[in-house]
C-alpha positions, 0 to 999 in steps of 0.5 A, a space after each residue: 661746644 668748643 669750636 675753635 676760630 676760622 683761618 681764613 685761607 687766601 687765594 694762593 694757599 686754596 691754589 696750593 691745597 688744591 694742585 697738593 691735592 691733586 699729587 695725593 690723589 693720582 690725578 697728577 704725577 711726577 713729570 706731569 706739567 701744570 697749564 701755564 699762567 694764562 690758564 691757571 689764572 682763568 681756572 682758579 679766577 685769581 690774578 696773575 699775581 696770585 698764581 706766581 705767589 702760589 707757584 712760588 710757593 710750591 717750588 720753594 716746597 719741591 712740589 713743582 720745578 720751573 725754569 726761567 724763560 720757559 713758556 711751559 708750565 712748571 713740571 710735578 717734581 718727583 718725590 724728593 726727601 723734602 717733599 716726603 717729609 711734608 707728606 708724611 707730616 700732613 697724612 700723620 696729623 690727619 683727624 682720622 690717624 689715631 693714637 695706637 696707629 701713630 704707636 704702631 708706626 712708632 714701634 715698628 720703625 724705632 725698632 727697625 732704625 735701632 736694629 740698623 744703628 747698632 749694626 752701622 753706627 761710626 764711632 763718631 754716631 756713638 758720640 753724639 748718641 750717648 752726648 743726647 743721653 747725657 743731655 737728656 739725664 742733666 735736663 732730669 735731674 735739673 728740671 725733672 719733666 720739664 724739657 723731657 720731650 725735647 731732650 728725648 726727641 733729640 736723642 731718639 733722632 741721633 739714633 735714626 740718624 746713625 741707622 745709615 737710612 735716610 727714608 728710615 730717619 725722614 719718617 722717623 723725624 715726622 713721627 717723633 715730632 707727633 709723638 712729642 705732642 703725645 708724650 706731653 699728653 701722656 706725662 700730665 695724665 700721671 702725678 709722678 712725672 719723674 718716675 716716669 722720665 727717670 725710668 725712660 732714661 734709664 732704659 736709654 742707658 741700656 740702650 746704648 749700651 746695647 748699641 755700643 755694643 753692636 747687639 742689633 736685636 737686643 738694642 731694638 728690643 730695648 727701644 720697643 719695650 722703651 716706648 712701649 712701657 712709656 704709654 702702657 699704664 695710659 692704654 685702653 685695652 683695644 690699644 694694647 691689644 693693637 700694640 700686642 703684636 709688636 710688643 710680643 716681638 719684643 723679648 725683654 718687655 716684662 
């Protein structure tokens, strides 16, 4: 079978996991304080030591906030930007969240942030769009596939940015990091790689210009059918009849 090696997990990282568990569970909530060292040390049976080094861990993370000085123990931070972020990293790459949930997820929320950004773009966004799409039809022509995932990743995150969203470009940013994996994935499965990107970036060519444009429901249908057309010819038919709802939003997929 092919297992994989062990990681062993020191004692501060169990204690990190479990209080982390705990936020993701209810049992505690923002506000909440931790028992202090003295009770923490006799709870998890570790040494002072290894409960300042797991309590560090979660402040430097913005799990929990403390002051210096305060016998109290340290207080469950409310949700901040960061601390959504690793959330959503860790649920997106659970065994149980599969490819077409991933997609999903993807569609609707490019489609949503490219809505946005061509109705918020500054002139200044525009710029830095269209840059990461020169970029990313210089790495073709130079590399073929060979950078495609990154340059791509780059210029979808300027669009999310340009949304104006901040939650929008958060969860954007975690599931496009995912969806880099997927898009490697999916170029190997296929002998003509360049086909593939050149296509992609010719739709992002419509895409800005869509944007330029300010037409905020053709850019999204752009961007959906985009993504979508990427992975469709790799589909089961379970996963395109998952995908079918968001696709048929979309009027210009063919």
């Amino acid at each position: 079978m092919p297992f994989t090696p062990v990681q062993k997990v020191s004692a501060y990282e169990s204690i990190v996991l479990q209080i982390e568990s705990a936020i993701a569970n209810g049992d505690l909530k923002a506000g909440d304080r931790l028992p202090g060292e003295r009770k923490l040390m006799a709870d998890f049976s570790v040494s002072r030591a290894t409960v300042r080094e797991a309590l560090r861990v979660l402040q430097a993370t913005g799990v929990v906030e403390s002051r210096p000085g305060d016998p109290r123990g340290p207080v469950i931070s409310h949700y901040s930007p960061r601390l959504l972020e690793k959330s959503m990293s860790q649920l997106a790459r659970l065994d149980s969240v599969s490819r077409v949930e991933v997609l999903q997820f993807r569609l609707l929320l490019e489609g949503s942030a490219t809505r946005l950004a061509a109705r918020n773009r500054s002139e200044a966004d525009l710029d830095l769009i269209t840059a990461r799409l020169r970029e990313l039809e210089a790495s073709i022509q130079a590399d073929g596939a060979k950078f495609f995932s990154e340059h791509v990743s780059r210029f979808h995150a300027a669009i999310r940015r340009a949304s104006g969203n901040q939650l929008i470009e958060i969860c954007g940013n975690v599931i496009g990091g995912i969806t880099a994996e997927l898009m490697v994935r999916r170029l190997h499965t296929d002998a003509d790689q360049l086909a593939i990107v050149q296509r992609s970036a010719l739709d992002g060519a419509r895409l800005v210009e869509a944007i330029s444009a300010r037409d905020a429901e053709g850019a999204a249908a752009v961007q959906v059918e985009n993504i979508y057309r990427f992975y469709a010819d790799d589909l089961d038919p379970a996963e395109v009849d998952a995908l079918r709802p968001f696709v048929d939003a979309s009027p210009v997929v063919e």
